[in-house]
C-alpha positions as CSV (number, residue, x, y, z in Angstrom):
1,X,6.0,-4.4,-1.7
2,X,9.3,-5.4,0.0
3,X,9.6,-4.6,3.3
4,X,11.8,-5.8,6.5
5,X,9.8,-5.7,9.2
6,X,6.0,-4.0,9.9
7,X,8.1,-1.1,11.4
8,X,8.9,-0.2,7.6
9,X,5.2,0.0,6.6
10,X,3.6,3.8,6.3
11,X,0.4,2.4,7.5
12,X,1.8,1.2,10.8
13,X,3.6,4.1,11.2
14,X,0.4,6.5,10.8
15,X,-1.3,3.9,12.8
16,X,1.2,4.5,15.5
17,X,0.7,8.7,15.3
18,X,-2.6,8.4,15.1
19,X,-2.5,6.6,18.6
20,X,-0.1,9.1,20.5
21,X,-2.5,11.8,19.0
22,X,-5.7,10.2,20.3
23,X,-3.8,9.9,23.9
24,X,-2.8,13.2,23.9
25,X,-5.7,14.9,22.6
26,X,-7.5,12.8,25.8
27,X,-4.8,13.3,28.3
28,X,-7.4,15.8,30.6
29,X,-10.6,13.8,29.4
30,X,-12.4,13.1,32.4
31,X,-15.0,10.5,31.0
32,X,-12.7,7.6,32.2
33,X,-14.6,5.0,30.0
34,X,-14.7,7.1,26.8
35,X,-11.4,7.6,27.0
36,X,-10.4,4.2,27.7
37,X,-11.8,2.8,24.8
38,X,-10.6,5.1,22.2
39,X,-7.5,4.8,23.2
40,X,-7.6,0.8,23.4
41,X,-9.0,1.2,20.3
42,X,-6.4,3.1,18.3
43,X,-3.5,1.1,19.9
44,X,-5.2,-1.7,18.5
45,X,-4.9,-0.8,14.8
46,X,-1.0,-1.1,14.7
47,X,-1.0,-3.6,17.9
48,X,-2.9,-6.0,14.8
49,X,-0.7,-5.2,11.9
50,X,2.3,-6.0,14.0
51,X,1.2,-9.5,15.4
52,X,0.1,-10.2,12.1
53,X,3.2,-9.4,10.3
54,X,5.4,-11.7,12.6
55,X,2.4,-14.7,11.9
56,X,4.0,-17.7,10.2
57,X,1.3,-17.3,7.4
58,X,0.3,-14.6,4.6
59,X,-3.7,-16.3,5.7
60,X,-2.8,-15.4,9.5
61,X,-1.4,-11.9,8.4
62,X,-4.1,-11.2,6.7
63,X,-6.7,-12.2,8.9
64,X,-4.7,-9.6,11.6
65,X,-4.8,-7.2,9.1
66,X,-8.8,-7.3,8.5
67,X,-9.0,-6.9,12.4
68,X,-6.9,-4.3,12.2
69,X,-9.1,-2.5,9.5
70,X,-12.3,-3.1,12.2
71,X,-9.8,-1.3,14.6
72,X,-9.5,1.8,12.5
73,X,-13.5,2.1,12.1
74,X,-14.0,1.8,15.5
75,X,-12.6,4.8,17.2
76,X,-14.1,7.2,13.9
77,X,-17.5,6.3,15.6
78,X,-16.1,7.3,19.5
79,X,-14.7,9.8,18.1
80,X,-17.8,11.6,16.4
81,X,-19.3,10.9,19.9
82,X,-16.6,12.9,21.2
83,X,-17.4,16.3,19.7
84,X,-21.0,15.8,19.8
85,X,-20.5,15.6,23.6
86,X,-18.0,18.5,23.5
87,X,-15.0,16.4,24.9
88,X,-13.3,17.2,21.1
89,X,-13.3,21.0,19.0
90,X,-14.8,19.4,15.5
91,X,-11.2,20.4,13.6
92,X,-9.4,17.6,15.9
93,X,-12.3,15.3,15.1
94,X,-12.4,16.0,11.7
95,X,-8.4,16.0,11.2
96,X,-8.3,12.6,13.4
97,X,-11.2,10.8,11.4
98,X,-9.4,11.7,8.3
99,X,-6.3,10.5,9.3
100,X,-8.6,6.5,10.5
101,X,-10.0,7.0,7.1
102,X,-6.9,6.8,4.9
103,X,-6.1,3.5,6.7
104,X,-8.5,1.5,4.9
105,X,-7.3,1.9,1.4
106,X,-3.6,1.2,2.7
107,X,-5.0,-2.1,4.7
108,X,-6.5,-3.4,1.7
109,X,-4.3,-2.8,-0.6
110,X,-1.1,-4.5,1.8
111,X,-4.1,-7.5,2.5
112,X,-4.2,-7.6,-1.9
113,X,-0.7,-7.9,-2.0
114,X,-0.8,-10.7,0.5
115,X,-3.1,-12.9,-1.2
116,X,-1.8,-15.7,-3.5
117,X,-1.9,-14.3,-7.4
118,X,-4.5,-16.4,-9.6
């Protein structure tokens, strides 16, 4: 896959949406902490596939991108804490998880195209 720059990549662009959605959909969340971490969560996902990108290595990128596919489990599990406390309606859960979900096949498969042919 040919690409200039991480900015070209559809999975850091989702990862990007999925972040502004995940601060918006929190923007009257009182549960400081909650919030906090789903949010530094999220940011992380693209924050990763960024700084791996501009790495001076396909093993550095790829080890950024692997983080960056821990990011994208991590707030699926805050947010399924979220609607069971009733800070998110299930449909925005459910249409966010989804959304964290699809990352993982589109992180592996850019980490497989990374890695030296045998």
């Amino acid at each position: 896959m040919a690409y200039c720059s991480f900015e070209d990549l559809e999975v850091w662009k989702r990862a990007c949406r999925v972040a502004v959605s995940i601060y918006e959909v929190l923007s009257d969340c009182r549960d400081y902490g909650l919030r906090d971490q789903m949010t530094r969560a999220a940011v992380s996902i693209a924050a990763n596939i960024a700084e791996g990108a501009e790495r001076n290595s396909p093993g550095e990128y790829i080890h950024f991108l692997h983080i960056a596919k821990g990011s994208a489990a991590e707030p699926r599990t805050q947010l399924d804490i979220a609607q069971r406390i009733g800070i998110l309606d299930h449909k925005t859960q459910t249409a966010l998880t989804d959304e964290l979900k699809s990352f993982s096949p589109m992180l592996h498969a850019l980490i497989k195209s990374l890695k030296p042919k045998t």
